[in-house]
One Martini backbone bead per residue (centre of mass of N, CA, C, O) as a GRO file, in nm:
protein
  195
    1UNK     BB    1  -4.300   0.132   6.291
    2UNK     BB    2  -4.416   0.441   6.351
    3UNK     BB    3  -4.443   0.786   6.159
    4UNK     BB    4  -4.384   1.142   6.214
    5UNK     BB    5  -4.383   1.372   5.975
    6UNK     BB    6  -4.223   1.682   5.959
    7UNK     BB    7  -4.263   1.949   5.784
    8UNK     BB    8  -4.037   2.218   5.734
    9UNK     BB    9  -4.005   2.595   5.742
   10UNK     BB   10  -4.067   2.855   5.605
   11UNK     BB   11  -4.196   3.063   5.407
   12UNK     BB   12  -4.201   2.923   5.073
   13UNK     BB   13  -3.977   2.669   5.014
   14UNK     BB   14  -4.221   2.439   4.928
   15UNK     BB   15  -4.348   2.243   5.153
   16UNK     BB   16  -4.640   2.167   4.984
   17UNK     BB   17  -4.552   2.026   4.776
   18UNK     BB   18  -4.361   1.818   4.882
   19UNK     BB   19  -4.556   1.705   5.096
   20UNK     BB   20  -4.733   1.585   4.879
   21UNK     BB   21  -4.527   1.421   4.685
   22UNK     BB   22  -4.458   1.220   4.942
   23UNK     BB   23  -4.747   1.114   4.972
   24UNK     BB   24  -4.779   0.978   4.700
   25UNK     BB   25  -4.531   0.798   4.724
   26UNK     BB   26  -4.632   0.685   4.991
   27UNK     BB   27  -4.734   0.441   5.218
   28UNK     BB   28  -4.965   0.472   5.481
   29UNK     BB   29  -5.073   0.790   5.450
   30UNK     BB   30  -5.140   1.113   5.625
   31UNK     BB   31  -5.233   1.394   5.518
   32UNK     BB   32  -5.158   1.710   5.665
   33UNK     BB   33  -5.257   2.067   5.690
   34UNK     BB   34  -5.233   2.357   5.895
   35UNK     BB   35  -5.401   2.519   5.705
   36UNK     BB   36  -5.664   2.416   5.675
   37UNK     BB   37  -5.720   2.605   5.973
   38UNK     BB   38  -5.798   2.876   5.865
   39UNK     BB   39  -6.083   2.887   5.836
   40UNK     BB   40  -6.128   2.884   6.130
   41UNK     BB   41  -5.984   3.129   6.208
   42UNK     BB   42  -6.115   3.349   6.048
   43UNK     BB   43  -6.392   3.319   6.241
   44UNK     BB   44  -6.224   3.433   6.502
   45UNK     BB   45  -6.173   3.726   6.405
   46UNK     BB   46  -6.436   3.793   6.364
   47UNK     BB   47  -6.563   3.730   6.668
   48UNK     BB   48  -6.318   3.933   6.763
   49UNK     BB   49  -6.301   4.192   6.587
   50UNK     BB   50  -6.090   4.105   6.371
   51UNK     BB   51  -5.796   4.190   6.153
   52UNK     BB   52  -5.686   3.996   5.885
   53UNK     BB   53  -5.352   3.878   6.072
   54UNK     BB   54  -5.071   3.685   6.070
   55UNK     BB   55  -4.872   3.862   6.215
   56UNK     BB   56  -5.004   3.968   6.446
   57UNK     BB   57  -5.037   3.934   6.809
   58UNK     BB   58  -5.380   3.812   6.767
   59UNK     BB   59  -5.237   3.558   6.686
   60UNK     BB   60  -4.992   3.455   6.887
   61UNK     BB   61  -5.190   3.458   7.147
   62UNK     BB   62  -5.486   3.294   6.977
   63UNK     BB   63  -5.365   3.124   6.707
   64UNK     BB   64  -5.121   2.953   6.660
   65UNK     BB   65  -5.095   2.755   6.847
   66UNK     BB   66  -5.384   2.606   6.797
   67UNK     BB   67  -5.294   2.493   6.532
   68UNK     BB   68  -5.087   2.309   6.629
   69UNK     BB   69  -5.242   2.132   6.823
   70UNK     BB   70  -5.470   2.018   6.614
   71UNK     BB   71  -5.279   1.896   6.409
   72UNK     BB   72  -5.177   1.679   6.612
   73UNK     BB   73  -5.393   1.542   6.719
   74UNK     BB   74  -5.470   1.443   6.463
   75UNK     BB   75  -5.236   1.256   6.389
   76UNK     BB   76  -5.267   1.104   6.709
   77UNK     BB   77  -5.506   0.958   6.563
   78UNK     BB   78  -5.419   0.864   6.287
   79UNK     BB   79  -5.184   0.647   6.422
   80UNK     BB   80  -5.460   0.467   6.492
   81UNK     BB   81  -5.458   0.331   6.171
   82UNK     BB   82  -5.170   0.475   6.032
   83UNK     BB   83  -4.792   0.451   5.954
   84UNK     BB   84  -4.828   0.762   5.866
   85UNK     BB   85  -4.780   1.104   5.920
   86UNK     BB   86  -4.818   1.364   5.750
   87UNK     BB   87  -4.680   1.759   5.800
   88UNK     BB   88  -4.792   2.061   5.670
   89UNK     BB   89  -4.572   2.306   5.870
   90UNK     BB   90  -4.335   2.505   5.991
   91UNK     BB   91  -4.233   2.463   6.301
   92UNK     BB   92  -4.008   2.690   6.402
   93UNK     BB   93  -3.985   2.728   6.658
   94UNK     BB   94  -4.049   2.423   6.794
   95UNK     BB   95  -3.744   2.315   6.671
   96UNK     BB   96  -3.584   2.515   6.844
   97UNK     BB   97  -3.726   2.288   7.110
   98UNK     BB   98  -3.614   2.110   7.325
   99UNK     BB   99  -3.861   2.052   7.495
  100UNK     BB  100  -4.048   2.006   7.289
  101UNK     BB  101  -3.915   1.770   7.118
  102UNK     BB  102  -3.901   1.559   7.421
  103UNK     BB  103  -4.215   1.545   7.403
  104UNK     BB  104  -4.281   1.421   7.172
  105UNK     BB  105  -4.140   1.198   7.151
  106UNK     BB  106  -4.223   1.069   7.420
  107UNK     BB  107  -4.537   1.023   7.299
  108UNK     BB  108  -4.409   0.848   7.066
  109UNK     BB  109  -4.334   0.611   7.224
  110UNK     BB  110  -4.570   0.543   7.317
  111UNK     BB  111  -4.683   0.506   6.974
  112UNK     BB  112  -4.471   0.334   6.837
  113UNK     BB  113  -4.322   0.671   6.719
  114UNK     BB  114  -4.145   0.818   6.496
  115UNK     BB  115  -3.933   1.091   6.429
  116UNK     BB  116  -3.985   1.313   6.144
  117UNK     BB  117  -3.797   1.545   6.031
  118UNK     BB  118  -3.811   1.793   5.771
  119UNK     BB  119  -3.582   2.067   5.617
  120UNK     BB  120  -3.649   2.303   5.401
  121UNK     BB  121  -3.403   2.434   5.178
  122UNK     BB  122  -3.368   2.777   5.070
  123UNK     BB  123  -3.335   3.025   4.910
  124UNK     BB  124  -3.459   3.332   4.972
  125UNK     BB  125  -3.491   3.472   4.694
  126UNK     BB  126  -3.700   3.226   4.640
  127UNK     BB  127  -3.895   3.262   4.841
  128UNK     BB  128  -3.963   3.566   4.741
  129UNK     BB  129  -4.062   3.497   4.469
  130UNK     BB  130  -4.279   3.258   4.556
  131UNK     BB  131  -4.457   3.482   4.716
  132UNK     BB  132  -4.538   3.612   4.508
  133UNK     BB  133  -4.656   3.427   4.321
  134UNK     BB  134  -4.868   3.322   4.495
  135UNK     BB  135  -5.070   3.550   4.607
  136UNK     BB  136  -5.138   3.550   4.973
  137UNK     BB  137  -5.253   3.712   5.174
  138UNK     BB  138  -5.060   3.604   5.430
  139UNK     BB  139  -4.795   3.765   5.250
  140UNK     BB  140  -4.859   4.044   5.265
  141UNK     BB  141  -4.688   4.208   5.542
  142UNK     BB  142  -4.431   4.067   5.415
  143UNK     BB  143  -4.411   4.219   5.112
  144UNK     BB  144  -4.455   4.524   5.230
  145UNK     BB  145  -4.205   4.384   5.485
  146UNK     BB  146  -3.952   4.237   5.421
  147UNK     BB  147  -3.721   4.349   5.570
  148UNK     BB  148  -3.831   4.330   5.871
  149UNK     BB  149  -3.915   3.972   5.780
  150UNK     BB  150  -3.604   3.898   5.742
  151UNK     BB  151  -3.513   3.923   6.037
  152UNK     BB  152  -3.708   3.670   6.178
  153UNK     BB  153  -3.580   3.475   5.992
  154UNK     BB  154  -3.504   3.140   6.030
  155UNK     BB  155  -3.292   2.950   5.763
  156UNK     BB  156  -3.108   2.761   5.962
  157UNK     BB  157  -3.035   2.452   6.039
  158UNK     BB  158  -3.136   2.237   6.261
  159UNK     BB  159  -2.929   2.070   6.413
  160UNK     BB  160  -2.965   1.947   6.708
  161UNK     BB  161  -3.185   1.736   6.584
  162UNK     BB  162  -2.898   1.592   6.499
  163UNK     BB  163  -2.833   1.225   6.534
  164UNK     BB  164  -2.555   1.069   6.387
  165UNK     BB  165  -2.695   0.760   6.489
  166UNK     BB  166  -2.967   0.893   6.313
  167UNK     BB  167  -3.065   0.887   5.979
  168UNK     BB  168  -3.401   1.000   6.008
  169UNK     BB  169  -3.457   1.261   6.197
  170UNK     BB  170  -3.278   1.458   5.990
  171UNK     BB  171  -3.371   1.601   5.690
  172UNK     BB  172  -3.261   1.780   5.364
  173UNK     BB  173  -3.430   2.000   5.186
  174UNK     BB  174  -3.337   2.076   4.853
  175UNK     BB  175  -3.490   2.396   4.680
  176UNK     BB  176  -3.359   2.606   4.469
  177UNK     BB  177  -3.405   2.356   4.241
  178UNK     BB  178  -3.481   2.117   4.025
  179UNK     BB  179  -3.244   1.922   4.103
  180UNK     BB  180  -3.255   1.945   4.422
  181UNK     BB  181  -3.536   1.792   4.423
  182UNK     BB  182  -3.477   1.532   4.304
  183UNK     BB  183  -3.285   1.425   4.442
  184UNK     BB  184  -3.418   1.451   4.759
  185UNK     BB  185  -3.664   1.300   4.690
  186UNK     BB  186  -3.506   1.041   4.652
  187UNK     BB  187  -3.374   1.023   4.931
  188UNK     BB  188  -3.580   1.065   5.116
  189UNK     BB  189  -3.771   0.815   5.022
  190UNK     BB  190  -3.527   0.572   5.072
  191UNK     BB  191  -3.502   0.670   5.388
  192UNK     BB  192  -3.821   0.602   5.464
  193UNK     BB  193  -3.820   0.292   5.331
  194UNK     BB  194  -3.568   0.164   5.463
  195UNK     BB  195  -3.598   0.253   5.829
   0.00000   0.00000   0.00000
């Protein structure tokens, strides 16, 4: 059976590490990440005449879904040539909307693909510190209200995802120290190599 991995969580929390570190590690993989298509958006951005701003109205009405659409897609094409696609993409609002949830699973059953979220937790504060870090157009605006963007974001492990009888769908990758990553990492790839 083939496998749809979704790497998820806030921003900064560690996603493109961890997503890159996993794809190099597993065998028959695809690794797409949704920035990729930020080029693309800021195409958008200059042609409606919008400053460029992913927190803005004007990104969430025209231009959020269409980037998660667009990375699904490649997907569910790389499916049909190899036996893994990691995405990765925060999709915060998505996995906790069983509706999306019910509906992808669904239509990854007809391509004999199953699904597997990994979750990456890491504490506030090391997200906040990783932000700074990273010095990223995408969050000035997170950094300049960072009191307002912090209460906007759930970094709550999506629990409701987790079926008790199924080892592989909701992992949980803790990433807060480098103990934590080391420890998940291995963890993580021997239940997705063995399951």
């Amino acid at each position: 059976m083939k496998r749809l991995i979704l790497v998820s969580s806030p921003p900064a929390c560690g996603k493109t590490y961890i997503s890159m570190k996993l794809a190099e590690n597993l065998k028959h993989v695809v690794y797409l990440d949704k920035d990729t298509l930020i080029t693309m958006s800021k195409v958008i951005y200059k042609v409606a005449g919008e400053p460029y701003d992913r927190s803005s109205e004007f990104f969430k009405k025209n231009i959020r879904d269409v980037e998660y659409d667009c990375v699904l897609e490649l997907a569910f094409e790389a499916l049909k040539y190899d036996d893994i696609v990691l995405i990765n993409a925060p999709f915060t609002k998505e996995i906790r909307n069983s509706e999306w949830i019910n509906n992808l699973r669904k239509k990854l059953v007809q391509m004999n693909t199953k699904l597997t979220i990994i979750w990456v937790q890491t504490d506030v504060e090391v997200c906040h510190q990783r932000m700074i870090l990273r010095n990223s157009d995408r969050d000035t605006w997170k950094l300049e209200n960072w009191d307002e963007y912090i209460k906007t974001v759930d970094y709550s492990i999506p629990k409701a995802l987790d079926d008790p009888d199924v080892v592989d769908d909701l992992l949980i990758f803790e990433n807060s120290s480098d103990e934590q990553y080391d420890k998940s990492m291995k963890y993580i790839l021997n239940i997705i190599e063995n399951s």
